[in-house]
Backbone as CSV, one residue per row, in Angstrom:
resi,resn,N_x,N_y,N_z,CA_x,CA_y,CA_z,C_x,C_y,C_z
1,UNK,0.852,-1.192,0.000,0.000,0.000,0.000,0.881,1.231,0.000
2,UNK,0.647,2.070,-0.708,1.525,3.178,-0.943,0.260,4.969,0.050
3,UNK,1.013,4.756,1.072,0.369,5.916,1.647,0.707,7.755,1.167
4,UNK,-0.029,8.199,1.589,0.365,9.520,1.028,1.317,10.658,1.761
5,UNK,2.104,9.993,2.749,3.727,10.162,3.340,4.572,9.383,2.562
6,UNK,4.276,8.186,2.069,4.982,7.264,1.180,4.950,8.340,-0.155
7,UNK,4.513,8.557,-0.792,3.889,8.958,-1.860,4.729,10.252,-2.168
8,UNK,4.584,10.647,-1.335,5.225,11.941,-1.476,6.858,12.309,-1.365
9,UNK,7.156,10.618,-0.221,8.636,10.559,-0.056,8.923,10.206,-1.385
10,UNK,7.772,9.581,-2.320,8.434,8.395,-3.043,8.955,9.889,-4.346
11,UNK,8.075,10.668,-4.571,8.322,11.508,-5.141,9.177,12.238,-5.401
12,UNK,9.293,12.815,-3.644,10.468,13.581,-3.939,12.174,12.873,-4.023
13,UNK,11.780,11.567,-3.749,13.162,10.624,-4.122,13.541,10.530,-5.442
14,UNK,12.034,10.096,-6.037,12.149,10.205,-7.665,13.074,11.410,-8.280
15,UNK,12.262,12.457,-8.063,12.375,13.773,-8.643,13.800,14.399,-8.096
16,UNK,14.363,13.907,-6.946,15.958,14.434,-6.747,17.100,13.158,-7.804
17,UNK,16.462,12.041,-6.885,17.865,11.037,-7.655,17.911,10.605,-8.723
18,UNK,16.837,10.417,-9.342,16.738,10.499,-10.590,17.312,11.263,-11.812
19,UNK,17.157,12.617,-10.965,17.183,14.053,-11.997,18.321,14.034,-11.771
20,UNK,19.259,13.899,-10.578,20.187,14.173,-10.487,21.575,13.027,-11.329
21,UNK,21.042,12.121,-11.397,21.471,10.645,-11.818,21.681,10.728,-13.112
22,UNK,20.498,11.464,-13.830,20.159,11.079,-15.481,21.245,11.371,-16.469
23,UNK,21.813,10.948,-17.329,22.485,11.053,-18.099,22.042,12.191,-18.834
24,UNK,23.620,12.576,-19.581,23.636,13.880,-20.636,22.686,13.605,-21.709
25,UNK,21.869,14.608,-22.070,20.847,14.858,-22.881,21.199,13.822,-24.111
26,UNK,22.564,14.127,-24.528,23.095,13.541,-26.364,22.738,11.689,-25.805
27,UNK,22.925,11.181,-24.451,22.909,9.840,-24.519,21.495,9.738,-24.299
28,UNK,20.698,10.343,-23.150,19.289,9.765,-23.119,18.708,9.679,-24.523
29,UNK,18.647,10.586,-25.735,18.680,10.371,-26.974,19.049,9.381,-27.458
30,UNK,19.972,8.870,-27.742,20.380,7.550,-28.038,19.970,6.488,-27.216
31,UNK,19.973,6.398,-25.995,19.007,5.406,-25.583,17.583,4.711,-25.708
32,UNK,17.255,5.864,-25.863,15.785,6.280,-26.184,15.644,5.364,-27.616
33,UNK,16.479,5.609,-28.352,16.337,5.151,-30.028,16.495,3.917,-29.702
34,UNK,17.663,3.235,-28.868,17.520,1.834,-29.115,16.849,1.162,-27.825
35,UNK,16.121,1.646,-26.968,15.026,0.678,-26.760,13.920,1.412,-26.303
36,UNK,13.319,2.550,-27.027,12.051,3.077,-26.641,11.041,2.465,-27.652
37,UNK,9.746,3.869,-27.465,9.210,3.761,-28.582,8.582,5.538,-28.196
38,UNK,7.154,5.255,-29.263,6.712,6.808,-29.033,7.862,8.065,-30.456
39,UNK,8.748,7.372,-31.185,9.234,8.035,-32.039,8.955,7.678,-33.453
40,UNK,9.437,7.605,-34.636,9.009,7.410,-35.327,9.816,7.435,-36.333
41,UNK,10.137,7.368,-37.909,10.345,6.692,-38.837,11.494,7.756,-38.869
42,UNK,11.137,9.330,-38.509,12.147,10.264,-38.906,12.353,11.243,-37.842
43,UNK,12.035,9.996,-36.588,12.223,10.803,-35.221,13.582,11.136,-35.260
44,UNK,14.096,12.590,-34.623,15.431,12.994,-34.401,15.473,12.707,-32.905
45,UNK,14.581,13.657,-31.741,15.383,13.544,-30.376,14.198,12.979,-29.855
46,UNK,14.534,12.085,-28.486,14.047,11.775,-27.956,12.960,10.768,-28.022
47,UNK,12.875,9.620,-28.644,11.965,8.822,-29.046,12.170,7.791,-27.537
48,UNK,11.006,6.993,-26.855,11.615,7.222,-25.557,12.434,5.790,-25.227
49,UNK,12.537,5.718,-23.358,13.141,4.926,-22.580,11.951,3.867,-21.804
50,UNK,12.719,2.248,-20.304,11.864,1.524,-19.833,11.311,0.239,-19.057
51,UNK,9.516,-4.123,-16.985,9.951,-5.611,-16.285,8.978,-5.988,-16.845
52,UNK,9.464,-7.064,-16.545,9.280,-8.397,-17.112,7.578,-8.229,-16.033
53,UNK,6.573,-9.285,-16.597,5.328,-8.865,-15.912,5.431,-9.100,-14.378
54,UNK,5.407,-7.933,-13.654,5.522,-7.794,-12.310,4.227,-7.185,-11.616
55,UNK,3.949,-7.382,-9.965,2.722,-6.554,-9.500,3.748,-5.258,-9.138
56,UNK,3.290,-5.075,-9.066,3.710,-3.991,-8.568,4.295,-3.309,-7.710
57,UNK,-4.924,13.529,-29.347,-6.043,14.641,-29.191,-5.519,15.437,-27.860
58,UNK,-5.948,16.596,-27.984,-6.086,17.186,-26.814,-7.223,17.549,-25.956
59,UNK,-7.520,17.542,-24.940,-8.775,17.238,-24.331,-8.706,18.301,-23.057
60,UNK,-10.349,18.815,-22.388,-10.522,19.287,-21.271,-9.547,18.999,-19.758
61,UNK,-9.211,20.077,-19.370,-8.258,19.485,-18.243,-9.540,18.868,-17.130
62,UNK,-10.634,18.887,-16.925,-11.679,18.434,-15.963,-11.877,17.182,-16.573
63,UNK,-11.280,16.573,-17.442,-11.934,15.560,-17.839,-12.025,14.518,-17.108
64,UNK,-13.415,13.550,-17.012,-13.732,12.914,-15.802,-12.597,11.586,-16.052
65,UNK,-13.123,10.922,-14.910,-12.494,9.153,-14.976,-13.206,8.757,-15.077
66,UNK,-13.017,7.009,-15.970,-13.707,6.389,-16.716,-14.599,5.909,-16.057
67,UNK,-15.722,6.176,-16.619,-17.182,5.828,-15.655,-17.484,4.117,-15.179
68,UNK,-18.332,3.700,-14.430,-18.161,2.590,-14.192,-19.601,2.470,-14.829
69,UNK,-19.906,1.409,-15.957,-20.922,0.767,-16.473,-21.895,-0.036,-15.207
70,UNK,-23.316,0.433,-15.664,-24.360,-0.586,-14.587,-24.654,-1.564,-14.943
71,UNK,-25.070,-2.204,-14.141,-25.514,-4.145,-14.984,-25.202,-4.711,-14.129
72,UNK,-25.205,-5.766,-14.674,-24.671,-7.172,-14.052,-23.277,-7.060,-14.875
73,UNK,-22.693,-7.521,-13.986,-21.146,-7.443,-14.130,-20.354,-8.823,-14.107
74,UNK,-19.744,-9.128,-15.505,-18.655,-10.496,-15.629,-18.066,-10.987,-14.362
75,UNK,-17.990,-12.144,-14.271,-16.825,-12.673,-12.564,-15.521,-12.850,-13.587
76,UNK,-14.855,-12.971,-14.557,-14.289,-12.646,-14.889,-13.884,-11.631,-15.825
77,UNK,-12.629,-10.907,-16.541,-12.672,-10.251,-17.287,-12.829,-10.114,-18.741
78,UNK,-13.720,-9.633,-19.425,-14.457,-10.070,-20.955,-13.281,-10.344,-21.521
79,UNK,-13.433,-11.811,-22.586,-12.058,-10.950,-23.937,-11.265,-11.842,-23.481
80,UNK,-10.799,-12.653,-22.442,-9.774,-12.940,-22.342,-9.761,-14.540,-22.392
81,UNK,-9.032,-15.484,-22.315,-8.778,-16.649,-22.690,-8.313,-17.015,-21.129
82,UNK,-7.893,-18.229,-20.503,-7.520,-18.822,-19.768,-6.253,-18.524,-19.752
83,UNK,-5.094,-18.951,-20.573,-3.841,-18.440,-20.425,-3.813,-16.900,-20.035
84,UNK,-4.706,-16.250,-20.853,-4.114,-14.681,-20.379,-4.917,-14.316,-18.649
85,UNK,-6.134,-15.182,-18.040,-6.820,-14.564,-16.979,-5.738,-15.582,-16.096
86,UNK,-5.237,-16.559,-16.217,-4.017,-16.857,-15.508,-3.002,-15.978,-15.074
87,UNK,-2.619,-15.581,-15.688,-1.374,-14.339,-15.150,-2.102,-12.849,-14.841
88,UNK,-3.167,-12.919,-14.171,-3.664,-11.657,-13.803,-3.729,-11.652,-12.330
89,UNK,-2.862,-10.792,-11.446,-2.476,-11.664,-10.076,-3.887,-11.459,-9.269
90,UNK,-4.040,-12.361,-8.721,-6.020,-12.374,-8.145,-6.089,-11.429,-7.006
91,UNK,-4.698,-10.548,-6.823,-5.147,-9.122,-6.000,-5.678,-7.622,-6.617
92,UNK,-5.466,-7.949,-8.260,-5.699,-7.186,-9.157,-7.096,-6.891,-9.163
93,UNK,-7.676,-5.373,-8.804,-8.723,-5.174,-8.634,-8.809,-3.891,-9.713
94,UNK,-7.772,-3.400,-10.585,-7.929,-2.342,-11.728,-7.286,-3.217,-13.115
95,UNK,-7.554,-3.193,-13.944,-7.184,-4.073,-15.163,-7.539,-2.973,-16.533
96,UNK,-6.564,-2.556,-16.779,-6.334,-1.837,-17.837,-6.296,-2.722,-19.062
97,UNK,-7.458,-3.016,-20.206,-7.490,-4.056,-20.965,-6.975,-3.504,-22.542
98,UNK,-5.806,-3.700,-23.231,-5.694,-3.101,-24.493,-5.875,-4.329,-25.665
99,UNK,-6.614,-3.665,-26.626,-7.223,-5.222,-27.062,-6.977,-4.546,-28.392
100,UNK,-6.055,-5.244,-29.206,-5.590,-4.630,-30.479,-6.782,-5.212,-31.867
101,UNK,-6.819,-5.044,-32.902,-7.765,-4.983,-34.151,-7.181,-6.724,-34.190
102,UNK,-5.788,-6.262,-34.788,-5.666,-8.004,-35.308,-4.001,-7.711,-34.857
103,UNK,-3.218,-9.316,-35.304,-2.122,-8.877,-35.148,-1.164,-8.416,-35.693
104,UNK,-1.778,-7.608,-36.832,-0.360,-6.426,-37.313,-1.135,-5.047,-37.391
105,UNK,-2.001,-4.995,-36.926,-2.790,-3.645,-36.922,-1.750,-2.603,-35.707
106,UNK,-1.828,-1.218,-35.657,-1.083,-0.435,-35.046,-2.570,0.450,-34.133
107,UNK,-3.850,-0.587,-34.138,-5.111,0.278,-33.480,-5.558,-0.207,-32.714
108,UNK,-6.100,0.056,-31.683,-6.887,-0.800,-30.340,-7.417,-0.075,-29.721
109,UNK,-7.910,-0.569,-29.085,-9.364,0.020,-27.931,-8.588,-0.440,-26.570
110,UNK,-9.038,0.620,-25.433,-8.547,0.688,-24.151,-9.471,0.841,-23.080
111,UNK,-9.920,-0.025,-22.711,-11.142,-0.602,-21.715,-10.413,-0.485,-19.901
112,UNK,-10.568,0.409,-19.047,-10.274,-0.002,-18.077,-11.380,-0.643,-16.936
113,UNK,-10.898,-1.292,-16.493,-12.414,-2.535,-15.318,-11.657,-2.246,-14.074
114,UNK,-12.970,-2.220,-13.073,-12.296,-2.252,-11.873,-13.483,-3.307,-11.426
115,UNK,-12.525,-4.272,-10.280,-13.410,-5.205,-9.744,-14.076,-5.245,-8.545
116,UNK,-15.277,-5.372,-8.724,-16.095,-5.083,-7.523,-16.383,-6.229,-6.587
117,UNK,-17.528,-6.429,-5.772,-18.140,-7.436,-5.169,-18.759,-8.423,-6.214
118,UNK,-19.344,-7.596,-6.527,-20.351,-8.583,-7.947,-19.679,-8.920,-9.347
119,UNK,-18.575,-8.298,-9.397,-18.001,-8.619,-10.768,-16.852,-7.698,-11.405
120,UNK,-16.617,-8.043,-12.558,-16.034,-6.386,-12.841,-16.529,-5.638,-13.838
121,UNK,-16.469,-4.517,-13.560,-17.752,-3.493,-14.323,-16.323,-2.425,-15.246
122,UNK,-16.995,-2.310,-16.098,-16.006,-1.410,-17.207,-16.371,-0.861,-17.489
123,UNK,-15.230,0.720,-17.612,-15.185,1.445,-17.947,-15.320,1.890,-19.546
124,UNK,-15.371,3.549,-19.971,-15.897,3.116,-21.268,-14.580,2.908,-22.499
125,UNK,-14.509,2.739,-23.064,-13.860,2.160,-24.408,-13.609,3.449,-25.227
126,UNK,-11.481,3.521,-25.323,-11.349,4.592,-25.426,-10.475,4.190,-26.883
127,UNK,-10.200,4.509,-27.674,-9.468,4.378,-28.803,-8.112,4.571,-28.720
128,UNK,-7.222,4.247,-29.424,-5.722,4.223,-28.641,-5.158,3.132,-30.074
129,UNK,-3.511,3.918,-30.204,-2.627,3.281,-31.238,-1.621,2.299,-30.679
130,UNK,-0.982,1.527,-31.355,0.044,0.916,-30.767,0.647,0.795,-31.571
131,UNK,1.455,-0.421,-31.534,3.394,-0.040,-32.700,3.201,-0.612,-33.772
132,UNK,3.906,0.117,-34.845,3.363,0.602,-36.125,3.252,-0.994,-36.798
133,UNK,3.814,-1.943,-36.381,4.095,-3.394,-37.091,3.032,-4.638,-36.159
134,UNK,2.035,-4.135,-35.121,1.261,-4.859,-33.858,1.815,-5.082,-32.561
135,UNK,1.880,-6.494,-32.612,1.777,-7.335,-31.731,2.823,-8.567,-31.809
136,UNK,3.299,-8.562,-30.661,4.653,-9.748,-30.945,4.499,-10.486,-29.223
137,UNK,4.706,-11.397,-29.507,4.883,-12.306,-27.802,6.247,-12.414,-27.816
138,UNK,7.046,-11.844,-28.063,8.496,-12.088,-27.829,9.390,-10.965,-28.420
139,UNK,8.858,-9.528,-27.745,9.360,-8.666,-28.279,10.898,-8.404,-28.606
140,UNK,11.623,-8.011,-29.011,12.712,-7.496,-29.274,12.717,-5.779,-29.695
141,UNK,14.121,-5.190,-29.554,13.941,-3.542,-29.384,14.487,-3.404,-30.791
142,UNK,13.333,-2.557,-31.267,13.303,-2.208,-32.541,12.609,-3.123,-33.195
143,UNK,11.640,-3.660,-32.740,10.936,-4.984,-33.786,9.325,-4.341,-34.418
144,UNK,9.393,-3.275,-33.845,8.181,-2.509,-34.188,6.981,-3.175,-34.016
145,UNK,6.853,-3.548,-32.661,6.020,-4.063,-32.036,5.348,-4.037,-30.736
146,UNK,4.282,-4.061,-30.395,4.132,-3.980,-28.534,3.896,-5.309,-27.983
147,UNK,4.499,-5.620,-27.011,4.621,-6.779,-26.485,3.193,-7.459,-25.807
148,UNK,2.687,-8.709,-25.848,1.886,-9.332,-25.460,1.531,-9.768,-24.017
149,UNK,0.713,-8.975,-23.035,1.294,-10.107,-21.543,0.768,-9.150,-20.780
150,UNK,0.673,-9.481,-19.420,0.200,-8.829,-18.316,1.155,-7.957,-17.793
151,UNK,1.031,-6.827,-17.532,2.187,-6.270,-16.907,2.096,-5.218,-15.483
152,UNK,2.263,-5.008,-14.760,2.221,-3.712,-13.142,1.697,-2.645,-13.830
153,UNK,1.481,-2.039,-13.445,1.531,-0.499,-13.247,1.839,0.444,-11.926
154,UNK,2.885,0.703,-12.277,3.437,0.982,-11.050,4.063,2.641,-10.559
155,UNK,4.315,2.871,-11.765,4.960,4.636,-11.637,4.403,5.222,-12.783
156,UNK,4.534,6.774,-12.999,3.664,7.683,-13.709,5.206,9.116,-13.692
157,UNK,4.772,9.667,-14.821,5.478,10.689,-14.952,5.147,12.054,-15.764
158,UNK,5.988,12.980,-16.799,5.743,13.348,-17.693,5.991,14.951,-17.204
159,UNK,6.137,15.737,-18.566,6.550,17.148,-18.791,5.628,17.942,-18.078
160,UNK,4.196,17.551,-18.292,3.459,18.456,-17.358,3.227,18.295,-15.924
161,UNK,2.802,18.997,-15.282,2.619,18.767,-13.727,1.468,17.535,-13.740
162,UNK,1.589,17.075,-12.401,0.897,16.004,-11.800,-0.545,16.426,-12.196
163,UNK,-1.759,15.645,-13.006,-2.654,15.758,-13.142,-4.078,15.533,-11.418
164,UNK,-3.290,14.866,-11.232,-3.835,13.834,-10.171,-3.837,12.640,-9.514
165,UNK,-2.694,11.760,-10.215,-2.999,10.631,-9.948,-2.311,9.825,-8.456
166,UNK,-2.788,9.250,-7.769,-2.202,8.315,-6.808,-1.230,7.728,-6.740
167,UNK,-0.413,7.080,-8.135,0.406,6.688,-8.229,1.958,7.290,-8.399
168,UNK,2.784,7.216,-8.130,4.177,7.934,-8.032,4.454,8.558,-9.045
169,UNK,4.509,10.019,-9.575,4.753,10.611,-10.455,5.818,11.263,-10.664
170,UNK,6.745,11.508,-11.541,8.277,12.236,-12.143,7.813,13.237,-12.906
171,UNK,7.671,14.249,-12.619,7.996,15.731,-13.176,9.245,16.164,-13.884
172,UNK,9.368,16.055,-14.747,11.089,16.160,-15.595,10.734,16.502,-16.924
173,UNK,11.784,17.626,-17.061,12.346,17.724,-18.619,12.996,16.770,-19.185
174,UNK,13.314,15.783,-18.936,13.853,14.644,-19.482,12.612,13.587,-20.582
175,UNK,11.221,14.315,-20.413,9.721,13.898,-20.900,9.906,14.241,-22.430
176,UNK,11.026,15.315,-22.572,10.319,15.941,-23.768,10.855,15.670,-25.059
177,UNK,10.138,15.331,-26.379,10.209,14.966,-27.416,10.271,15.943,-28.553
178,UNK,10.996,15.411,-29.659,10.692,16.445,-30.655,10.456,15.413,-32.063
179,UNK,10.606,16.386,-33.522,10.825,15.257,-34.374,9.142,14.921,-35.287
180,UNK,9.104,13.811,-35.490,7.833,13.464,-36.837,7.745,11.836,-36.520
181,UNK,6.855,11.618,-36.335,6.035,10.026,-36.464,5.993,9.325,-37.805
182,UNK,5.833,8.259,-37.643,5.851,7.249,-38.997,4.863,8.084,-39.889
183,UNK,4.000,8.764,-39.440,2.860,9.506,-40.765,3.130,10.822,-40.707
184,UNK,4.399,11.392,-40.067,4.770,12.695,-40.881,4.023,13.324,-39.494
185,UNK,3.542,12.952,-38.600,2.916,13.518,-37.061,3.977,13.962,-36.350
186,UNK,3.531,15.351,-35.498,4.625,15.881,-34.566,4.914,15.208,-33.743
187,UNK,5.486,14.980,-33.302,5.703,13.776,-31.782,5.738,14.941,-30.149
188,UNK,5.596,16.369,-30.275,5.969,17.016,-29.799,4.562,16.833,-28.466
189,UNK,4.459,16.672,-27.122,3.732,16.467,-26.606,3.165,15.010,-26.228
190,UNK,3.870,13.977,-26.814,3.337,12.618,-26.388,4.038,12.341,-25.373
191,UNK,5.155,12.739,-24.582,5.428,12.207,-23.305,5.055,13.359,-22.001
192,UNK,4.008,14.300,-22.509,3.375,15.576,-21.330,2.631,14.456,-20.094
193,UNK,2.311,13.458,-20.163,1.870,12.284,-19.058,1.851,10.734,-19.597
194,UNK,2.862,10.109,-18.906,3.030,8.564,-18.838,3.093,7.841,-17.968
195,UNK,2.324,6.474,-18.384,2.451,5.501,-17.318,3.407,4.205,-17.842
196,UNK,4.953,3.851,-17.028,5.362,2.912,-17.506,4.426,2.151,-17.107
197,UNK,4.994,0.650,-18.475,4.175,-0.731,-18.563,5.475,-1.379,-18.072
198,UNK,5.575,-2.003,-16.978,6.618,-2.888,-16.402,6.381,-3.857,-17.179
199,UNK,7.093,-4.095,-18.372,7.841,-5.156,-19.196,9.266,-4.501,-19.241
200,UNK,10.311,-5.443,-18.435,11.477,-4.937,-18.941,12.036,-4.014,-18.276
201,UNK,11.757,-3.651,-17.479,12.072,-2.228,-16.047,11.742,-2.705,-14.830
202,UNK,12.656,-1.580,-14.079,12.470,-1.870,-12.554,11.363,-1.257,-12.047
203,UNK,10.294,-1.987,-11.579,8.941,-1.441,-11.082,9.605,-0.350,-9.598
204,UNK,9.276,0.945,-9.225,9.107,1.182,-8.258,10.148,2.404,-8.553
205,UNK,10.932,2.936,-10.047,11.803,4.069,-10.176,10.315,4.699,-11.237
206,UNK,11.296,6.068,-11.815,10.690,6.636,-12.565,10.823,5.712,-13.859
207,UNK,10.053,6.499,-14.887,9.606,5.499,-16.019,11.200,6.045,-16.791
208,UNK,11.511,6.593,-16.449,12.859,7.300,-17.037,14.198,6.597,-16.636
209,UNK,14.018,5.486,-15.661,15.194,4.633,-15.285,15.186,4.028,-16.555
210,UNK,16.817,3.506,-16.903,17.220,2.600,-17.702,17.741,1.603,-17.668
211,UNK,17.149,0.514,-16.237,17.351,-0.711,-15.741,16.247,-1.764,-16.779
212,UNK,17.145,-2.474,-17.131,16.294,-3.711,-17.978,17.029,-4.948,-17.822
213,UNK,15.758,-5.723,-16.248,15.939,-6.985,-15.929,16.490,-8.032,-17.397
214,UNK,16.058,-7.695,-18.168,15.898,-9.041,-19.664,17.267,-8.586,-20.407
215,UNK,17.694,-7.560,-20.178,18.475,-7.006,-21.452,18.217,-6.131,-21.920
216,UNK,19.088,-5.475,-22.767,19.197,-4.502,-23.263,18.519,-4.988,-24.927
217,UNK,18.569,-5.962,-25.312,18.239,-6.919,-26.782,16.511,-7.402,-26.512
218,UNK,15.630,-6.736,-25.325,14.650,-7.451,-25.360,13.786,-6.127,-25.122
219,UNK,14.573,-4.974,-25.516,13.658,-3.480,-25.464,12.760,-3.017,-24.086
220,UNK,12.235,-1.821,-24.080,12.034,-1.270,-22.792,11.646,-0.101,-23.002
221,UNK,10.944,0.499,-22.378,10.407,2.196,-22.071,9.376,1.737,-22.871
222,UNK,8.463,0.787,-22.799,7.273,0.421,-23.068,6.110,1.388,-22.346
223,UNK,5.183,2.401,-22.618,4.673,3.106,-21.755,3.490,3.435,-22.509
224,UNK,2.371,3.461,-21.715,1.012,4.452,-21.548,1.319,6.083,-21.602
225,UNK,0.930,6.681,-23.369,1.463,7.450,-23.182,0.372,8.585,-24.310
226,UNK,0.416,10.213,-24.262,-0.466,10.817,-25.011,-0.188,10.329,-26.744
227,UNK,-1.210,9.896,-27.312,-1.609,9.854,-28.407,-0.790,11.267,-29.842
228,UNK,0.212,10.836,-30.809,0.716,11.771,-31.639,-0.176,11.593,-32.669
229,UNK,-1.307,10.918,-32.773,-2.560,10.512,-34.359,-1.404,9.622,-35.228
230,UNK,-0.475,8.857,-34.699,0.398,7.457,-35.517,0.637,6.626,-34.693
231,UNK,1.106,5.540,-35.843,1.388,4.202,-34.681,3.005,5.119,-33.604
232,UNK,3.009,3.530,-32.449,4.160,3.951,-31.881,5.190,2.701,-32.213
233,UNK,6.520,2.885,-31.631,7.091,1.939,-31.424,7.262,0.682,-30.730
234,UNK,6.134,0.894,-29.562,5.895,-0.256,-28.818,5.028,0.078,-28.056
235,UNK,4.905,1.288,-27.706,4.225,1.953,-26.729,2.438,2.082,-27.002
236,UNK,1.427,2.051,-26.370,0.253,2.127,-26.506,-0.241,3.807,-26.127
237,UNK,-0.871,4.536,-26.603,-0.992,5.986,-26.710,-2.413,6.490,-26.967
238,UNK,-2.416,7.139,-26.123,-4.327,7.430,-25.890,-4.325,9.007,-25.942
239,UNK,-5.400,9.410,-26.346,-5.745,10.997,-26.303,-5.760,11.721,-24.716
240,UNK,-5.025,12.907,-24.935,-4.812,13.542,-23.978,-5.402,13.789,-22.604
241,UNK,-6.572,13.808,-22.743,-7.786,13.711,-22.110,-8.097,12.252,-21.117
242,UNK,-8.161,11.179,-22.351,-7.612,9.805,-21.308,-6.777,9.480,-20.838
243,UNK,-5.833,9.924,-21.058,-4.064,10.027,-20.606,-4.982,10.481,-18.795
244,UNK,-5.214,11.708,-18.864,-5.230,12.352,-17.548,-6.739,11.636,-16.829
245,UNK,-7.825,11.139,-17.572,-8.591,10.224,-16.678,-8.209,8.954,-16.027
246,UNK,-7.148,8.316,-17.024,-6.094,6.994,-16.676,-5.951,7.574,-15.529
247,UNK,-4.704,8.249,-15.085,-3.969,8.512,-14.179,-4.315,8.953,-13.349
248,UNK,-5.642,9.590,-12.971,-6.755,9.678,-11.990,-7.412,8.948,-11.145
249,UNK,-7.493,7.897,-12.269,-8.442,6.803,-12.025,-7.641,5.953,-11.505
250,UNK,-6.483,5.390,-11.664,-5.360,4.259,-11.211,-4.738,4.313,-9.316
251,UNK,-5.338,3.386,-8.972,-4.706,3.296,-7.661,-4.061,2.588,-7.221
252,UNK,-3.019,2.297,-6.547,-2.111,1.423,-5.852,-2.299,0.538,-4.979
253,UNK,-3.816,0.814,-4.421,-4.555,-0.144,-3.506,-5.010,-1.231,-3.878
254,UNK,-5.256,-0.749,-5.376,-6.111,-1.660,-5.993,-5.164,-2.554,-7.017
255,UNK,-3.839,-2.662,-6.982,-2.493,-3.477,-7.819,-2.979,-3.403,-9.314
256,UNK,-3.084,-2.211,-10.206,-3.519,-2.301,-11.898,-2.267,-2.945,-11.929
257,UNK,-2.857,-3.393,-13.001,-2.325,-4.022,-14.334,-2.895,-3.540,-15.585
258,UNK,-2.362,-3.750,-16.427,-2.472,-3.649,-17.966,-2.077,-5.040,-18.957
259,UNK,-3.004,-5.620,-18.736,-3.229,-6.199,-20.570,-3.616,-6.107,-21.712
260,UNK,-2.592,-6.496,-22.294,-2.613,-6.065,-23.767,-2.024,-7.202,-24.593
261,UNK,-2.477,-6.878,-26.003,-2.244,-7.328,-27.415,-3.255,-7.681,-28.053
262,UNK,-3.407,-8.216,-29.374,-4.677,-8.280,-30.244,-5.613,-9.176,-29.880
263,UNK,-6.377,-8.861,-30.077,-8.017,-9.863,-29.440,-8.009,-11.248,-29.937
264,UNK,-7.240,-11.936,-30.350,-7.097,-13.064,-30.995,-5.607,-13.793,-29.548
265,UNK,-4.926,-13.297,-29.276,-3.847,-13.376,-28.715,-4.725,-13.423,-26.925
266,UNK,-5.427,-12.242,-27.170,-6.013,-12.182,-25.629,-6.847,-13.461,-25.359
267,UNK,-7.421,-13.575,-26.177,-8.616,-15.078,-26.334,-8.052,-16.336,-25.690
268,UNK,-6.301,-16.497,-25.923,-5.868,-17.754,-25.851,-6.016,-18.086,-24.449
């Protein structure tokens, strides 16, 4: 449980050792290129940075959090197959669901559920890109792909100030992007709020650490991040607006997770 003395230590730990830690601008750049995503075909700076599955547009700044649907509510979570509701740890009471078109599509829908007494009731269904080549169960960095699997959610960051959210947030110029997306899109503003996806990172730093349990050959800085209108490199990317209801809505009490990959993959 992350209290809000915790929270705040955790912060200002982030936001000193981190900042103080981070490498010269010319390398986070280059890092960024070989195992982010969020850049693009003729990205110059900053395309980004990023475990293995662990627990743990521009839009109105009032914009609400994702409403909770009435009904009768699933005992498990829609969409998913046995292998994938297996690795969903059964303390998981927020489930961030990304459910891609097919598996080379770069488009998906972003469903978050929270689980109640009676079931789990979902939130509404938000539109959202992913990496420009799909879906891969065995990612590699630079494969132009987003990886398949359950993963934490555990830290939050980004160029703009803290929207709201509960979870540990990094305030840093180290967020910021420049450059053109695979469709000729600014990239300028897609890292203003992110949530790392612990594939491949150390759960519990900023999303800006460059610790990767797997390697450096199995990519990283996998992240929940604002929407540039193109695919990403690995990363899943939602409109501005859901960016800041996400991160509202996400609590630490409740151990999110995020699953993802194409609805055919989720099924299994």
């Amino acid at each position: 449980m992350i209290t809000s003395t915790h929270r705040s230590t955790h912060r200002s730990t982030l936001g000193s050792t981190h900042r103080s830690a981070r490498r010269p601008a010319a390398v986070l750049v280059v890092s960024f290129l070989l195992a982010g995503c969020g850049g693009g075909a003729t990205a110059t700076t900053d395309p980004e940075p990023g475990g293995i599955a662990a627990k743990g547009g521009t839009g109105s700044p009032s914009a609400p959090a994702p409403r909770v649907s009435p009904g009768a509510a699933p005992r498990q979570l829609p969409g998913l197959g046995p292998k994938t509701l297996a690795k969903v740890p059964p303390e998981t009471r927020q489930a961030v669901v990304v459910t891609g078109r097919d598996r080379n599509s770069s488009k998906s829908t972003v469903v978050l559920y929270e689980r109640t007494a009676s079931g789990w009731q979902a939130g509404v269904s938000w539109p959202a890109h992913n990496a420009l080549k799909g879906w891969t169960d065995h990612h590699r960095a630079g494969d132009l792909r987003s990886p398949i699997g359950v993963y934490g959610l555990t830290d939050t960051g980004g160029l703009l100030p803290d929207p709201g959210t509960s979870l540990p947030y990094d305030r840093s110029g180290g967020f910021t992007i420049g450059g053109t997306g695979f469709e000729g899109e600014p990239l300028a503003g897609s890292f203003d709020y992110v949530i790392a996806i612990n594939y491949n990172r150390k759960p519990g730093t900023t999303p800006l650490d460059w610790t990767r349990p797997l390697g450096d050959g199995r990519g990283g800085g996998i992240w929940l991040h604002v929407d540039h209108d193109g695919p990403t490199q690995g990363c899943v990317s939602l409109r501005k607006e859901h960016m800041k209801a996400l991160l509202r809505a996400l609590d630490p009490d409740r151990d999110p997770v995020v699953v993802m990959g194409d609805a055919a993959a989720l099924r299994r």
